[in-house]
Rosetta silent file (secondary structure, phi, psi, omega in degrees, C-alpha in Angstrom):
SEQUENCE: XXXXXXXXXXXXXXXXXXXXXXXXXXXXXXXXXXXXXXXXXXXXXXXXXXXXXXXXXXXXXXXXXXXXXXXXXXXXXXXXXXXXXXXXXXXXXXXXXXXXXXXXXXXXXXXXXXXXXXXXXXXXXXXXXXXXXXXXXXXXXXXXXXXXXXXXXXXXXXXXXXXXXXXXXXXXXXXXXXXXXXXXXXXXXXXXXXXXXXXXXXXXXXXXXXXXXXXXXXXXXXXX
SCORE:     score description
SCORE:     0.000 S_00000001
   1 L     0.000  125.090  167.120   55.648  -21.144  106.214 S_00000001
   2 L   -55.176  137.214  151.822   57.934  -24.254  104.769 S_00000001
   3 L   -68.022  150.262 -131.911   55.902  -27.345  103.642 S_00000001
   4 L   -96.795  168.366  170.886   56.200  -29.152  107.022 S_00000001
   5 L  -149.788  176.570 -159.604   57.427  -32.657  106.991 S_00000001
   6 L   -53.917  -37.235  168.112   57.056  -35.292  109.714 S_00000001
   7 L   -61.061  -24.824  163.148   59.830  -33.855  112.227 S_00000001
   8 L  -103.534   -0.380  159.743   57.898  -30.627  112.138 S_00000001
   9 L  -101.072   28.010 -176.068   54.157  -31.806  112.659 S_00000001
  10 L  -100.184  -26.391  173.734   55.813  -33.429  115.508 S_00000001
  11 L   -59.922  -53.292 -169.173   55.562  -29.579  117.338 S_00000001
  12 L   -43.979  114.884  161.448   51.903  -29.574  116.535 S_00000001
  13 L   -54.121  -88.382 -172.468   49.430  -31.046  119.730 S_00000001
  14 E  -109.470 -178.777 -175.571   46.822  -31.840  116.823 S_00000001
  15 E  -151.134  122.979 -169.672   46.135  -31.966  112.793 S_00000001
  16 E  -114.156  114.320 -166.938   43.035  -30.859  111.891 S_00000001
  17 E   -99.151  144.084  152.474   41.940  -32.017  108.381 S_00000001
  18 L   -79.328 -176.608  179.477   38.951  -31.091  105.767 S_00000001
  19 L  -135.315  -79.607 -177.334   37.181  -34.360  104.098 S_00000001
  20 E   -58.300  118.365 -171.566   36.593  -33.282  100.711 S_00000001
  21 L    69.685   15.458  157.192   39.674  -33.023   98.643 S_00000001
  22 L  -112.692  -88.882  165.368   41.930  -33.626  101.636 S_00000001
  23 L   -54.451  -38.618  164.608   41.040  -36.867  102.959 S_00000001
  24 E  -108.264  135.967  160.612   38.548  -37.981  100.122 S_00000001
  25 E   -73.031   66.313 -156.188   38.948  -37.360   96.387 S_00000001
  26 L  -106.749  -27.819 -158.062   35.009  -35.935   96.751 S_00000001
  27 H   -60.584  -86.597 -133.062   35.255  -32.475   95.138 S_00000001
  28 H  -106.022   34.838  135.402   33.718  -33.048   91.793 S_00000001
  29 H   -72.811  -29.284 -162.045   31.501  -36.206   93.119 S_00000001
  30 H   -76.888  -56.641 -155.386   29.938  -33.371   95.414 S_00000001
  31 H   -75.269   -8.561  178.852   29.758  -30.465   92.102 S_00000001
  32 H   -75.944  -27.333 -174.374   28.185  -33.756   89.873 S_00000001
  33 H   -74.769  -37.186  165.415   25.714  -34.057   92.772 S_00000001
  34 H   -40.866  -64.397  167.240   24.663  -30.634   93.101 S_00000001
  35 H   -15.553  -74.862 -166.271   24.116  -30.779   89.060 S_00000001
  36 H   -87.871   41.749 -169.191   21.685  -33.726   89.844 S_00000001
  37 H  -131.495  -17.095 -167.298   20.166  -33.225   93.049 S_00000001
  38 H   -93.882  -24.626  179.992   18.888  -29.562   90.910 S_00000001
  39 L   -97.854    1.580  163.034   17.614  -31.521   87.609 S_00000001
  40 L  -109.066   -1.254  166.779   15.498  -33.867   89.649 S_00000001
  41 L   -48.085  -69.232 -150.260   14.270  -30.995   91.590 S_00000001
  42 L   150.362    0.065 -150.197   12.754  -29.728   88.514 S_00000001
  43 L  -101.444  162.141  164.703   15.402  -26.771   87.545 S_00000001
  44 L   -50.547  170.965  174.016   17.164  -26.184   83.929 S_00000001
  45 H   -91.757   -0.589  164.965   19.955  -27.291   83.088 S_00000001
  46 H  -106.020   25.130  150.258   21.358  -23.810   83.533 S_00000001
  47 H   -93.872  -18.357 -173.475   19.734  -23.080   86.978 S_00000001
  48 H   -86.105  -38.801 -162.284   21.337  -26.494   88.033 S_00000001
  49 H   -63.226    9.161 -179.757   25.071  -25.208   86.192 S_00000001
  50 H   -84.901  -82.700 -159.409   23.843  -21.972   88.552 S_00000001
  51 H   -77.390  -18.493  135.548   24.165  -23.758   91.400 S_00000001
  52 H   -15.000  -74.679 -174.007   27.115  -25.485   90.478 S_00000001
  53 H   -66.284  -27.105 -175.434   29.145  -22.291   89.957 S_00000001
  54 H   -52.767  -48.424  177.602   27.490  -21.077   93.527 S_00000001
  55 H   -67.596  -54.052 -163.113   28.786  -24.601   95.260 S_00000001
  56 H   -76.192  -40.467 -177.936   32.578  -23.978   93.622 S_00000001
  57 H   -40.707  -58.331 -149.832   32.298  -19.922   94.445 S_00000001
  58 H   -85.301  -11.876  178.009   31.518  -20.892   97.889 S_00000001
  59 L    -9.033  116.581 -105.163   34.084  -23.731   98.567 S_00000001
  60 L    -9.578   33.352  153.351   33.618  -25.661  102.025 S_00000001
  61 L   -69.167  169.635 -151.442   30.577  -23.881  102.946 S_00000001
  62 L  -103.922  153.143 -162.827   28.238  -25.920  103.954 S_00000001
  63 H   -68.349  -15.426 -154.393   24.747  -27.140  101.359 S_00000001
  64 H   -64.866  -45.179 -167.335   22.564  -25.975  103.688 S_00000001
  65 H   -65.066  -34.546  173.433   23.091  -22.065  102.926 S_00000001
  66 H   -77.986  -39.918  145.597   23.449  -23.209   99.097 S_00000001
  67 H   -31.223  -67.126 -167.921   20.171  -24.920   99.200 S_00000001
  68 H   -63.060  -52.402 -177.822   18.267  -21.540  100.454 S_00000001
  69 H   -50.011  -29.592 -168.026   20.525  -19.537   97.698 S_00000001
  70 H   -76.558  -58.952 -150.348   19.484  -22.184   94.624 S_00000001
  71 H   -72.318  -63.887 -173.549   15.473  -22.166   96.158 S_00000001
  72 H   -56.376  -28.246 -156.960   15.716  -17.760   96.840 S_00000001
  73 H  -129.519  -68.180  170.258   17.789  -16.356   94.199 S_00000001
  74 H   -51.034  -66.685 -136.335   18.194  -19.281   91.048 S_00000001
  75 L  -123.319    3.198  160.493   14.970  -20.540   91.148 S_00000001
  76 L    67.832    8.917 -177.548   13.130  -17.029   92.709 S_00000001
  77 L  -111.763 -160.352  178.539   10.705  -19.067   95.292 S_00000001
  78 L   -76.731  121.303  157.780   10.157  -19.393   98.924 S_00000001
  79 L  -136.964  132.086 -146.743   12.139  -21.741  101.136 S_00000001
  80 L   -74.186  177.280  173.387   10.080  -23.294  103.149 S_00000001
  81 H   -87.112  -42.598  176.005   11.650  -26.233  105.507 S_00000001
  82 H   -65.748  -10.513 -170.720    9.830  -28.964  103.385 S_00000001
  83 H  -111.620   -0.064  167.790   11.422  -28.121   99.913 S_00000001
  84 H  -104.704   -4.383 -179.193   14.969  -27.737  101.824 S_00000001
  85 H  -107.378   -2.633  129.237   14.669  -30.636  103.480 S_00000001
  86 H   -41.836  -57.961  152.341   13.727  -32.279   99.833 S_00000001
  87 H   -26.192  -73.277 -174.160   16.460  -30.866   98.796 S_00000001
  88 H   -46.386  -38.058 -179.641   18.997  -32.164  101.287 S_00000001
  89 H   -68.635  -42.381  159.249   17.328  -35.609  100.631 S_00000001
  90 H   -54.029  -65.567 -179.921   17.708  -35.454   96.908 S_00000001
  91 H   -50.608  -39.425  176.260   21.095  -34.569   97.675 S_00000001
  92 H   -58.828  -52.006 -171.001   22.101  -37.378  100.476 S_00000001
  93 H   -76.440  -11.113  173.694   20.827  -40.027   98.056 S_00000001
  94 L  -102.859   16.895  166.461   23.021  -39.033   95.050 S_00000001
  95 L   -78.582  -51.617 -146.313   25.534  -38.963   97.279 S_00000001
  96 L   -77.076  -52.380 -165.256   25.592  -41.804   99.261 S_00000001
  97 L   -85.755  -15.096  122.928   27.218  -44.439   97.244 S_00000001
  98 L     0.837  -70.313 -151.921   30.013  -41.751   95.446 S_00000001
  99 L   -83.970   -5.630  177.920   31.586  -40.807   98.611 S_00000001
 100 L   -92.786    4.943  155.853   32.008  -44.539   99.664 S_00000001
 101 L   -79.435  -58.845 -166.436   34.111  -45.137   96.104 S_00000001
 102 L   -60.212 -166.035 -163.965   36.281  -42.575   95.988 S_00000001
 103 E   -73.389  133.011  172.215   39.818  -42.333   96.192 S_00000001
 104 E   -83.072  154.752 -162.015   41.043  -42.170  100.255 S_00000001
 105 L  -105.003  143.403 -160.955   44.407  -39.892   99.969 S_00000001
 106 L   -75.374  127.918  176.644   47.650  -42.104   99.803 S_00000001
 107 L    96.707    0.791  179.438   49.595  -42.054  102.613 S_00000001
 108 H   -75.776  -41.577 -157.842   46.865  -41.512  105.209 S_00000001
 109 H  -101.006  -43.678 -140.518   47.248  -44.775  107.369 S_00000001
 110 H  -103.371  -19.660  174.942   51.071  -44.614  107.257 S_00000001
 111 H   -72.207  -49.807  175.466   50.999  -41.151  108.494 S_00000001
 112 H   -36.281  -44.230 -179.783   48.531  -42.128  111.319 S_00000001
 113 L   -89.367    3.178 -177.013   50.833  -44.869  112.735 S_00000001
 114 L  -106.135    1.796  173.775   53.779  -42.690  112.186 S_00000001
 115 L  -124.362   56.101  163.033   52.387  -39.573  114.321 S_00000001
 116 L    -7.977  -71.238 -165.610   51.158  -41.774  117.823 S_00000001
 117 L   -49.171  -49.912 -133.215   51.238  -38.764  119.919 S_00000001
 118 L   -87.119  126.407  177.401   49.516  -36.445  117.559 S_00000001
 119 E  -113.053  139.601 -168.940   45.683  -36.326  117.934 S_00000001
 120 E   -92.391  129.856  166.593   43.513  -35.791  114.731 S_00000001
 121 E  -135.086  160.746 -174.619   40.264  -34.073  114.160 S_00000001
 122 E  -127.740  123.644 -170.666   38.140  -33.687  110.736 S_00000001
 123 L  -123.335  114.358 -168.324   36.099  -30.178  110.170 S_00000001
 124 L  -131.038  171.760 -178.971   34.368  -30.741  106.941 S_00000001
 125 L  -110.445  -43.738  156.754   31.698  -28.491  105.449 S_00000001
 126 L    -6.074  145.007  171.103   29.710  -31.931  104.465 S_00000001
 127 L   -31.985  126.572 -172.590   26.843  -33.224  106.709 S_00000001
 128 H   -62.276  -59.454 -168.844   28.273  -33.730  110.327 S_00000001
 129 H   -63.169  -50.827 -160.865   26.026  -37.619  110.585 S_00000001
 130 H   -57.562  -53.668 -175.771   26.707  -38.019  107.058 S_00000001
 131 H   -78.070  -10.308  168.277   30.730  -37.688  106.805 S_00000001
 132 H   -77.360  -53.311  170.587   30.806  -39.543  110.350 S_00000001
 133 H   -32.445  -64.731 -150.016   29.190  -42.733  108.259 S_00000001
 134 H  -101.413   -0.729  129.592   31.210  -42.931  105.711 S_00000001
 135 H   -41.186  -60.640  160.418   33.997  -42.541  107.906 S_00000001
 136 H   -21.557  -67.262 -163.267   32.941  -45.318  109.891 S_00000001
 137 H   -40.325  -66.268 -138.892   31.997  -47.203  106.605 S_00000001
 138 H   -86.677    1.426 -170.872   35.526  -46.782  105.263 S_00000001
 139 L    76.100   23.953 -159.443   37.586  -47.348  108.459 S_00000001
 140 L  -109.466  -60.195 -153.199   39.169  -43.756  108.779 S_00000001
 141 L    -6.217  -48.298 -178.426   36.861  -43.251  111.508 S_00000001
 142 L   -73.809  -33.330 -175.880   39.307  -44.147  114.399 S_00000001
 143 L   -61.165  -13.532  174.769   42.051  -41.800  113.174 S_00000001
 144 L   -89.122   40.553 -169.466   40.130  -39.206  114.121 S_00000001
 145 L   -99.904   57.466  157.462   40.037  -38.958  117.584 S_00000001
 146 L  -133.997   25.059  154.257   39.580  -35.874  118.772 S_00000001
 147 L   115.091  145.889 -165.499   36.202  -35.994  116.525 S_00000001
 148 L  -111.827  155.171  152.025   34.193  -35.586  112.887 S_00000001
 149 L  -179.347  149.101  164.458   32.029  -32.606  112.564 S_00000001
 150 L  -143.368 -164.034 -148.181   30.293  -30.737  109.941 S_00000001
 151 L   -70.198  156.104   23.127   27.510  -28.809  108.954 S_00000001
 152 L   -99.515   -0.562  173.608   25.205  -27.030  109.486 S_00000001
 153 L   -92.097  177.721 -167.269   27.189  -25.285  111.792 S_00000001
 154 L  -110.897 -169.464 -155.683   30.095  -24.239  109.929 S_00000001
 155 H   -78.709  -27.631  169.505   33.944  -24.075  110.290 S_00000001
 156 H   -58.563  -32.815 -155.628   34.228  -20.744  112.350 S_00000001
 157 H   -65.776  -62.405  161.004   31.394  -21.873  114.518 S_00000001
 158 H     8.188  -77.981 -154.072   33.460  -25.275  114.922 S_00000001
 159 H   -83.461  -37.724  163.994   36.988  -24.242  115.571 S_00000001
 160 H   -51.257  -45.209 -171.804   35.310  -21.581  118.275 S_00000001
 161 H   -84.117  -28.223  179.285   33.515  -24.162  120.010 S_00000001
 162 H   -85.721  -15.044 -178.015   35.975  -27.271  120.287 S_00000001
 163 H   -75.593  -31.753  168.140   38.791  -24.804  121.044 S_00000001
 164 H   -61.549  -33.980 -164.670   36.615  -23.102  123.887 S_00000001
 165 H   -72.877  -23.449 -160.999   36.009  -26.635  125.012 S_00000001
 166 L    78.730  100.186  178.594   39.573  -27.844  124.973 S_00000001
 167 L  -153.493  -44.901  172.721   38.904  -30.287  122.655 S_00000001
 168 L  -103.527  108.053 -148.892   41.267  -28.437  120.166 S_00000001
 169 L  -122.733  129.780  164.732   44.692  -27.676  121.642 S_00000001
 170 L  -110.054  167.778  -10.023   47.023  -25.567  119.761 S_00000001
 171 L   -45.559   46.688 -143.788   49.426  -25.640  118.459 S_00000001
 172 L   -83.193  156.035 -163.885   47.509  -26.883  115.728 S_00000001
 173 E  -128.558  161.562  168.970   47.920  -27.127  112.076 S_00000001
 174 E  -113.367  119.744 -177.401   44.831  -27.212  109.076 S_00000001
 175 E  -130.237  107.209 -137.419   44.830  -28.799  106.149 S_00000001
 176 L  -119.008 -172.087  166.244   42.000  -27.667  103.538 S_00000001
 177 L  -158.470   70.957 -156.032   41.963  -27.090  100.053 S_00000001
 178 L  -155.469  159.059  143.737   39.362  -24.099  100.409 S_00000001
 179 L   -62.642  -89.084  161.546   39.406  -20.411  100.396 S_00000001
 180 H    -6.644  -71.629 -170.818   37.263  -21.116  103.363 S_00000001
 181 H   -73.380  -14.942  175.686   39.329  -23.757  105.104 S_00000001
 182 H  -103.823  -42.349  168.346   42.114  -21.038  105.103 S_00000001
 183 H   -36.057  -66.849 -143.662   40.065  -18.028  106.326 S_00000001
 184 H   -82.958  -90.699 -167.933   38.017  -19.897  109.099 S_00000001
 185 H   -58.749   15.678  109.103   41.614  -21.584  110.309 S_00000001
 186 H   -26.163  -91.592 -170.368   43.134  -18.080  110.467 S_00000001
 187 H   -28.057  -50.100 -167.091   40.617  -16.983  112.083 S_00000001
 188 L  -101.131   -5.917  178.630   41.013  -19.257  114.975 S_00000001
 189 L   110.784   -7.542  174.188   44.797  -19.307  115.253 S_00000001
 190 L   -64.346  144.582  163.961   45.637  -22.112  113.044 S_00000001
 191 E   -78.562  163.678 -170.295   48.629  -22.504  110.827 S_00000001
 192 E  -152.204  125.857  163.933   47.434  -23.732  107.367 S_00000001
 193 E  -135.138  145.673 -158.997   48.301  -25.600  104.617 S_00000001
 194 E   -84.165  141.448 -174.305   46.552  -26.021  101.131 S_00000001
 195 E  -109.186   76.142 -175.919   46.440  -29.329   99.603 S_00000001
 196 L   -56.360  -21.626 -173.948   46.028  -28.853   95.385 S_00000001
 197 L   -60.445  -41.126  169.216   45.871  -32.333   93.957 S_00000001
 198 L  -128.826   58.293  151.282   42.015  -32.430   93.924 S_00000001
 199 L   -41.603  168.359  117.360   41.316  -28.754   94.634 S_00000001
 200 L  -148.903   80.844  173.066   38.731  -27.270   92.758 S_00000001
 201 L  -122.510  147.406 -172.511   38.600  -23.783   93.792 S_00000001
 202 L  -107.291  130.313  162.014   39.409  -21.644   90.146 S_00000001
 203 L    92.918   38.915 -157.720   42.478  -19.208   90.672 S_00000001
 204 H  -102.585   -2.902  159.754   43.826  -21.002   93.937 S_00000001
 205 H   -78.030  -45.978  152.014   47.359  -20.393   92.949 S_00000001
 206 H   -14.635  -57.353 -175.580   46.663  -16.495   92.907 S_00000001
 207 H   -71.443  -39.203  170.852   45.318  -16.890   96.133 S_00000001
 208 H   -55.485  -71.247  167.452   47.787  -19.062   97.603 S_00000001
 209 H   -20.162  -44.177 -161.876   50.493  -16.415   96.348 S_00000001
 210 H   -95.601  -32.788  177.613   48.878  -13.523   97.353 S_00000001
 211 L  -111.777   14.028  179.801   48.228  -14.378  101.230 S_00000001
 212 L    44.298   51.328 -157.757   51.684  -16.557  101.281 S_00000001
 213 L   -78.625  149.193  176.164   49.907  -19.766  101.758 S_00000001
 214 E   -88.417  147.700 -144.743   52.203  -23.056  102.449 S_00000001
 215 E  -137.605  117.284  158.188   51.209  -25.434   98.845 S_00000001
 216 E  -129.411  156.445 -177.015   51.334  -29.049   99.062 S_00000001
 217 L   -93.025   -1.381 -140.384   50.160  -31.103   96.132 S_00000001
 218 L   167.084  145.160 -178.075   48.993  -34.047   98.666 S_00000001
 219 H   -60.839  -20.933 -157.264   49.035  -35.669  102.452 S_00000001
 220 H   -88.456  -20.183 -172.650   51.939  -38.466  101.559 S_00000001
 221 H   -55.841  -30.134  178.301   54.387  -35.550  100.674 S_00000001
 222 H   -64.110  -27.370  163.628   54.752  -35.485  104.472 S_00000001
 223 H   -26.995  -32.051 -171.438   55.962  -39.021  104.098 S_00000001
 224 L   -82.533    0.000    0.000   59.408  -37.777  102.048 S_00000001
């Protein structure tokens, strides 16, 4: 697949975006948070750089699943619903004020009024209430209307359920910067294309190469 420009997302019935490192410049606010959400836990600092590498392995899965992996495997104990939902709590609060700084990706608003027709949804592996806030907060909120969702259920569960629903009309196109975000939107029939400027998946040109992924460095390229 050619990277698509605006006369060819013009085929597409929707555009289904990620939130970290597509729409927000979040990836390594999210791997600083992990870091600290694990050294105020209590953990080393190389059980938190543990869960670190776990969170980047695992790119747009969702915390909850990373949480039980840090508390079962890294840190060897039980976990219980009260120490994951400390976790999650730890995490939310080092969090909160991050994702309402960073950078929104250039070229977002100009695409929105230049595709009318086109209806927009956001599939994030990030808290479903949580990335609906700081949409809201930040004003993106409205472009999205065919709907925010995240975790916990995750992006297969997702793209099964608004597509059973009609909610998600193909043709449809995905635009991740994940391992994940290309599998899961596969999976469901989506065309896909990876967005590199704030990636952080290690080796994602390999990967891209190897499954003959369409490579954009950014959303505004559709703009040229």
């Amino acid at each position: 697949m050619m990277a698509p420009d605006l006369k060819a997302l013009a085929k597409y019935r929707m555009l289904v975006f990620d939130c970290d490192g597509v729409v927000l410049d979040s990836n390594q606010v999210k791997i600083q948070a992990y870091y600290d959400t694990a050294m105020a836990y209590g953990a080393t600092p190389v059980q938190a750089q543990a869960l670190v590498d776990h969170h980047i392995a695992l790119g747009g899965i969702s915390r909850y699943p990373k949480f039980e992996y840090f508390l079962r495997t890294i840190l060897q104990q039980t976990s219980t619903e009260t120490e994951m939902q400390r976790l999650l709590g730890l995490f939310a609060a080092e969090l909160e004020h991050s994702l309402l700084a960073c950078a929104v990706a250039p070229g977002l608003e100009q695409l929105r009024t230049l595709l009318p027709d086109t209806r927009w949804m956001m599939i994030s592996g990030g808290d479903q209430e949580e990335v609906r806030g700081v949409m809201h907060k930040r004003g993106l909120a409205d472009y999205f209307d065919a709907g925010i969702y995240g975790s916990p259920d995750n992006k297969d569960t997702i793209l099964a359920r608004e597509i059973a629903s009609g909610a998600l009309q193909t043709p449809a196109i995905f635009f991740g910067d994940s391992r994940y975000d290309h599998q899961s939107s596969t999976r469901a029939g989506l065309d896909f294309v990876f967005l590199s400027d704030w990636t952080d998946v290690p080796g994602w040109q390999d990967y891209c190469s190897q499954h003959h992924i369409c490579i954009m460095q950014r959303l505004d390229q559709l703009l040229r």
